[in-house]
Each structure stands twice: as C-alpha cells, then as structure tokens.
C-alpha positions as CSV (number, residue, x, y, z in Angstrom):
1,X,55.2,31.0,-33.2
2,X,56.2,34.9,-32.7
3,X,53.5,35.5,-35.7
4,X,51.2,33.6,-33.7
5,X,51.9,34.9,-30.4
6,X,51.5,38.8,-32.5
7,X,48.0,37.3,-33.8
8,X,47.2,36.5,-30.5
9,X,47.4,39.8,-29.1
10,X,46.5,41.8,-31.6
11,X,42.9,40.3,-31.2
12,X,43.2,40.9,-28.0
13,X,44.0,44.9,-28.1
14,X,41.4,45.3,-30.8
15,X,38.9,43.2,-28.3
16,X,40.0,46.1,-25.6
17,X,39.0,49.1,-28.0
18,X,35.7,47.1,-29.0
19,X,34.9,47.0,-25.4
20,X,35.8,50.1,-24.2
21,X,34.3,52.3,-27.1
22,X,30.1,53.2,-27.1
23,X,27.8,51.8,-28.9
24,X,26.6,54.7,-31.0
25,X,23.2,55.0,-33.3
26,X,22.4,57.9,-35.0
27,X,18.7,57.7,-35.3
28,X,18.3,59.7,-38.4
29,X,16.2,62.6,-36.8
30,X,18.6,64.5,-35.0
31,X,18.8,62.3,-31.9
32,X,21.7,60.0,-30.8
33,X,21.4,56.7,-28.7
34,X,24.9,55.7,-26.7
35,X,24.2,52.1,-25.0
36,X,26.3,50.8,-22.3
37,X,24.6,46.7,-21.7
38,X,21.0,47.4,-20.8
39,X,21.6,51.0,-20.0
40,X,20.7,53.5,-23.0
41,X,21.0,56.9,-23.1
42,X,19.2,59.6,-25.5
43,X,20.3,62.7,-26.9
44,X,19.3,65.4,-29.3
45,X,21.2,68.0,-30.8
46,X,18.3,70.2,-30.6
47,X,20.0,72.1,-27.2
48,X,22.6,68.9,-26.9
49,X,19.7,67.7,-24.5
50,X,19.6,64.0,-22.7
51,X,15.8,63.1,-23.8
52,X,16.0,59.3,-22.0
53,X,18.2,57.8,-19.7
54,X,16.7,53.9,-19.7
55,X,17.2,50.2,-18.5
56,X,15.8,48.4,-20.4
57,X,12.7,50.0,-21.1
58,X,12.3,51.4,-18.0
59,X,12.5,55.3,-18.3
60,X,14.2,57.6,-15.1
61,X,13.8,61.2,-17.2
62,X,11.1,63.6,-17.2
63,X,9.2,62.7,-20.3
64,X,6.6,65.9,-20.1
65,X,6.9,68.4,-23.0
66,X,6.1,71.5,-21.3
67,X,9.3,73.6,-22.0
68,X,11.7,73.1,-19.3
69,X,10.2,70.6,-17.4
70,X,11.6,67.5,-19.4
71,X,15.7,65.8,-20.2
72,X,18.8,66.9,-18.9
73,X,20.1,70.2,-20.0
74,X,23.6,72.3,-19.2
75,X,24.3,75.8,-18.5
76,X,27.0,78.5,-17.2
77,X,27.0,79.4,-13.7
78,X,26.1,81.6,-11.6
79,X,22.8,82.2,-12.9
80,X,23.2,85.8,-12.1
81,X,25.0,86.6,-15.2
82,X,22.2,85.4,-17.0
83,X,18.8,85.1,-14.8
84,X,16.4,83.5,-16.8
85,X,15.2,81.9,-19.8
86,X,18.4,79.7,-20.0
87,X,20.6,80.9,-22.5
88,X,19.7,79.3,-26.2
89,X,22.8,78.5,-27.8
90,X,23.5,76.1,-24.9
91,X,19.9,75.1,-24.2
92,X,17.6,74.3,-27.2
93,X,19.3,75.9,-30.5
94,X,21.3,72.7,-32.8
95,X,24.7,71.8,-31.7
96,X,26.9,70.7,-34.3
97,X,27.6,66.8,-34.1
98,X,30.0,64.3,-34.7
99,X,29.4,60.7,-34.1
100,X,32.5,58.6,-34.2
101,X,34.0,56.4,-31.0
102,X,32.3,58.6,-29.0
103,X,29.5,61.3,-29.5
104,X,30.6,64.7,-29.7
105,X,28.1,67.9,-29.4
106,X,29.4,71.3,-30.1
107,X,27.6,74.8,-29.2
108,X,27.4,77.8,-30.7
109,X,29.1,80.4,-29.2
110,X,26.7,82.9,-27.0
111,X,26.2,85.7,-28.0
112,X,25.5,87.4,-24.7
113,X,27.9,85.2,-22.6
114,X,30.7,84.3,-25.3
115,X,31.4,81.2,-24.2
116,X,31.1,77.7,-26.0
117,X,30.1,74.4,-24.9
118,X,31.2,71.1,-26.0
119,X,29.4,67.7,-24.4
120,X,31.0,64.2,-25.0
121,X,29.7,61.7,-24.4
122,X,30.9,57.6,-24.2
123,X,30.8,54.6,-21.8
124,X,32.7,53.2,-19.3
125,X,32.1,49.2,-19.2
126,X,33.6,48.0,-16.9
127,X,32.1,50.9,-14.4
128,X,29.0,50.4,-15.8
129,X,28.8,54.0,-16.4
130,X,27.8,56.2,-19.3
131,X,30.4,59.1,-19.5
132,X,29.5,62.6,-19.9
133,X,32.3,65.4,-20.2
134,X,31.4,69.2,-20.4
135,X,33.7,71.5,-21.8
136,X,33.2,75.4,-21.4
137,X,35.2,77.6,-23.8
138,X,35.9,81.0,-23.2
139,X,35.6,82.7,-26.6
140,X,35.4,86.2,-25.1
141,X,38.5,88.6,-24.6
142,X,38.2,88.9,-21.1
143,X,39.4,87.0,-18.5
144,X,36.5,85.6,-17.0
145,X,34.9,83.3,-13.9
146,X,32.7,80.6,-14.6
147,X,31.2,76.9,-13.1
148,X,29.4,74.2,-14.7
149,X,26.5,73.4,-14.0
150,X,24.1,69.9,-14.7
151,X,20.4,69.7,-14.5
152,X,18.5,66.7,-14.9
153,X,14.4,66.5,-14.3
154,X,12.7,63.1,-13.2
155,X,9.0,62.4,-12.0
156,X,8.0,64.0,-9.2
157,X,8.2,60.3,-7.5
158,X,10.4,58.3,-5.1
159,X,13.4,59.2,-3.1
160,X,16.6,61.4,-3.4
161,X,19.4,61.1,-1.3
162,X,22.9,62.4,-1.0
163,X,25.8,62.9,1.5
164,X,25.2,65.7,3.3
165,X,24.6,66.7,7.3
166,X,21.0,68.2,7.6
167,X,22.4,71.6,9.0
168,X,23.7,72.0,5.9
169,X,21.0,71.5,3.5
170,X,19.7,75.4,2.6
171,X,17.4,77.3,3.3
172,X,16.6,75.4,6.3
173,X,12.8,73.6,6.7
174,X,12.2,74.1,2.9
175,X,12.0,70.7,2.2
176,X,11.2,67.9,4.3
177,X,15.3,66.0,4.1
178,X,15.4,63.7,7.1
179,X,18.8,62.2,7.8
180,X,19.9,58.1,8.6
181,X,22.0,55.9,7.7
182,X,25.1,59.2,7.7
183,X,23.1,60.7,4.6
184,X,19.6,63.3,3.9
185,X,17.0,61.8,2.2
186,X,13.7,63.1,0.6
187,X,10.9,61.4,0.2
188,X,8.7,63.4,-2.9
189,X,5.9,65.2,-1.8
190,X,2.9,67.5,-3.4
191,X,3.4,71.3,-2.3
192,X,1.8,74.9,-4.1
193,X,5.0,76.6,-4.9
194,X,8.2,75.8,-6.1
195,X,11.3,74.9,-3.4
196,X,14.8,74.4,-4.2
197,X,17.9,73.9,-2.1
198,X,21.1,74.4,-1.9
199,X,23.5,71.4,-0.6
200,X,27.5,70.7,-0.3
201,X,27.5,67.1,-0.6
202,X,30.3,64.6,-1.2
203,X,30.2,64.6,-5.2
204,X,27.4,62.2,-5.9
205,X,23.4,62.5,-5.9
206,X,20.7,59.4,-6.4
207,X,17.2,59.5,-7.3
208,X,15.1,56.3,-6.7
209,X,11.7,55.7,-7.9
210,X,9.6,52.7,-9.8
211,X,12.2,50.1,-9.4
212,X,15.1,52.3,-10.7
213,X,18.0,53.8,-9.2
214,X,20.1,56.7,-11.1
215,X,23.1,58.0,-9.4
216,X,25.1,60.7,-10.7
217,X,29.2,61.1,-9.7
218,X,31.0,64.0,-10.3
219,X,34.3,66.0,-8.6
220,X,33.5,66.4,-4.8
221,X,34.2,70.6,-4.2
222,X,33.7,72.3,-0.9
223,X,32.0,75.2,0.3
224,X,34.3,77.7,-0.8
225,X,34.5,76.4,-4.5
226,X,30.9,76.9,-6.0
227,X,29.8,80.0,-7.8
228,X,28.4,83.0,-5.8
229,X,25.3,82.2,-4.6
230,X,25.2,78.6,-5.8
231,X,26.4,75.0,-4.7
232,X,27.6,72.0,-5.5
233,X,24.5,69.6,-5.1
234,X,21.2,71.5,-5.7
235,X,17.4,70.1,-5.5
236,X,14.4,71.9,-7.2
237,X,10.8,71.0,-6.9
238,X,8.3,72.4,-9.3
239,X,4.9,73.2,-7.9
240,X,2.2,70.5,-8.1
241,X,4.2,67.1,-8.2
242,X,4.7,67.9,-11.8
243,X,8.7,67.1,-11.7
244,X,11.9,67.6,-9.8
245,X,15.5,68.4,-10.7
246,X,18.8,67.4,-9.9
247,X,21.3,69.8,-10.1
248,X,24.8,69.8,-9.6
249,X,27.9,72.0,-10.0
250,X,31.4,72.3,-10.2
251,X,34.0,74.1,-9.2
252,X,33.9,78.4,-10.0
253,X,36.6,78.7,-12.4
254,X,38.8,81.5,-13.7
255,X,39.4,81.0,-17.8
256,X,41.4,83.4,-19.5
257,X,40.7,84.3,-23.3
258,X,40.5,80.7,-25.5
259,X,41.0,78.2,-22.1
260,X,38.8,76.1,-21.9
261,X,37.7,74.4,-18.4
262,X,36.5,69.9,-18.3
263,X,34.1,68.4,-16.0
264,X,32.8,65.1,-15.6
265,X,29.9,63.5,-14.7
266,X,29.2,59.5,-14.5
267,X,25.9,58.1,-14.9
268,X,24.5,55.2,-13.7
269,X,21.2,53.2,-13.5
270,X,20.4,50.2,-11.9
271,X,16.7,48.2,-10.6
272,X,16.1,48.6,-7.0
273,X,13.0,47.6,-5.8
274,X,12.6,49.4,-2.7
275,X,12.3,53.3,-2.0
276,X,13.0,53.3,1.8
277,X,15.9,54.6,2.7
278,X,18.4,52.1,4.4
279,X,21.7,51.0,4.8
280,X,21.6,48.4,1.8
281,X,20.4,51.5,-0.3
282,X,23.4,53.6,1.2
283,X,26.1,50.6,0.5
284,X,24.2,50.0,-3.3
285,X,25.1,53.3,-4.1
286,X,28.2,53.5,-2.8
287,X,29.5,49.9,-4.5
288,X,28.0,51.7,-7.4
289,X,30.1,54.9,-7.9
290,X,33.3,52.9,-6.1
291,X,35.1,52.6,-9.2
C-alpha cells in the first residue's frame, strides 16, 4: 500500500513540473518558440528579440522589417547615457543561449555601458501568462544607477489603454487619450510626426486591435522611482500609422560592481472582439492580470 500510495504521488509531482515547465522548440535557425496553450511566443537570439507573440495564428507584433520598427526589444535606461542607435550588444548582436526548462538568453557585455543582460523566459499556466525576466548586470567597476526598460511595437491599429488620470499623461494634448471607465484610452490615429508620452500608471498596459487583446504586467513604481527624464508606462507613435510602441520601465536602481538588478514582466493574449473602450474591456483586463 505505502509503495502504492509513493507511486501515486510521485506521478503526481512529476505531473506538477510537466505542467508548470514551457514548452520549448528550438527551430534550428536561431529562433526559439516557448508555447503556453494557444499562446506562442517567438524569439531570436539575434538581439534576444521577441519576433511573434500569437494566438493561434493570429499575430499582435509589428511584423515590418524596417530596422527598429518590428518585435520587442530591451534596453538600459535613461536613454541619456546612451541617446541613440540602441546599444548593439543588447539590441541586435547574438546572445548566447540555453534552452532547457526554460529559455535562457545571455548578452554580451557593452562595451560602452558595461553592463550585461540576461532575458528568461517560461510560462505560467495556470496564469495563462508567458514569463519574461530581465536581468541587468553591472560588469563595470563603478557603482552605478540604472532602470529597465521594455519596448514592444504593434500595428498602428486599435486601442491602448492603461491606468492613469489624464492630467497625468505627458506632454499634455500630444496625443488624443480620453478617459472612462477610471482609465485613458487611445484610439490609433494617422499624424506627420512622431509623438510619444510619458505616463505613471498602475503597472499594467493593453493594446487591443483585430480581435486580440495583449496586456502586459509588471511592478507598479511611482513617480519618484523612474529614471531621470523617463516613466514608468511610455507610448510612442511613429509618423504615418506605420507602428506604435509600448514601453514600460522599472524602477531606477543603484547596482554596485557585479550586482545584478531582476524585473518581470507577464504577457498575455487573449480574443476580444470589440475595440471600444468599456467597462467589460476594463474588468477583462483586470480578471486577466488578477493572478
């Protein structure tokens, strides 16, 4: 009986791991899938970029190939300390991989910025969620400040949305956010320059478009925790309805020499037919991210 009873659970703790480990595929040309049900997500060593974040196969991501207009990409922040083109041992050069449980990708350390990144990636099943962790690594000397900071580029389409009074949404006007329901929403539109704004929101952000809601969860920070001149939810539209990102940020860090700072973010994806905001999109969203 006791060697029945050990049988017994022993099935059931190795049913647990089963359950609660991804489902990864290496698909033999540098690019990973992790699957969570009916929800796969994409990723390429070249830069440790997301490429596809589907249900199904319905797509959410930027699928354009001009550079920087496409995936979902990860850098140091504030951007002062760097400016502009993103730094390329975190943005496009090969991270080292390794594919076990979960999906590991390793940067090389930057030159400029000496600091390392490390993205993990797994799924949460029961949540529904696929399971990204960021690690930044300082590899300098120095003692040294830093944020994370996620950015993820859908089609110029639908509805974002996030937890935020309109008085606080920066610069002011910018972009056309109208509040209801207790959150801003805006609806995509067609402009000649580029817009972006800065938001402190309540640690979650949604896009909505072509029968597909994404939301993204992450550690809620106030206003006196982002990066100089930064924040914690961010929205930039590129000129000409070509494609929009959704940016978010955590908290602005101090890392002595070889610490290393973790921040999470949880992905979801889930149909939704409509892309009016309301209160059944509000409570979706919220049952969503609940867990």
């Amino acid at each position: 009986m006791k060697k029945f009873l050990a049988s017994i659970l022993t099935a059931v703790f190795a049913s647990c791991i089963t359950a609660s480990a991804a489902t990864i595929t290496d698909n033999g040309d540098g690019k990973y899938t992790i699957q969570n049900d009916k929800v796969t997500m994409t990723v390429s060593k070249e830069g440790g970029k997301i490429l596809s974040f589907e249900y199904g196969d319905d797509e959410v991501i930027s699928q354009t190939t001009f550079p920087n207009s496409f995936g979902s990409t990860f850098w140091t922040s504030p951007q002062k300390e760097w400016n502009w083109p993103p730094v390329p041992e975190f943005d496009r050069m090969p991270y080292q991989v390794t594919a076990g449980d979960k999906l590991v990708m390793t940067s090389e350390v930057s030159g400029r910025l000496k600091y390392q990144i490390r993205k993990e990636f797994n799924v949460d099943p029961a949540d529904k969620a696929i399971v990204v962790t960021y690690s930044i690594i300082n590899k300098s000397e120095e003692t040294r400040q830093v944020a994370p900071w996620e950015i993820t580029r859908v089609p110029n389409d639908g509805i974002i949305f996030f937890d935020a009074p309109l008085e606080d949404i920066t610069p002011a006007g910018l972009m056309d956010f109208k509040p209801a329901f207790g959150l801003s929403w805006y609806t995509a539109d067609e402009a000649q320059q580029n817009r972006k704004i800065n938001a402190d929101g309540k640690g979650w952000l949604a896009h909505c478009a072509k029968g597909l809601l994404m939301v993204k969860k992450f550690q809620n920070i106030d206003k006196s925790q982002p990066a100089p001149d930064e924040a914690e939810i961010q929205v930039y539209v590129n000129q000409r309805k070509t494609f929009i990102e959704l940016e978010s940020q955590g908290a602005y860090t101090t890392l002595k020499p070889g610490e290393e700072f973790t921040w999470t973010v949880r992905w979801y994806l889930q149909p939704y037919d409509s892309t009016q905001p309301s209160e059944a999109l509000k409570k979706k969203v919220l049952d969503m991210i609940k867990g």
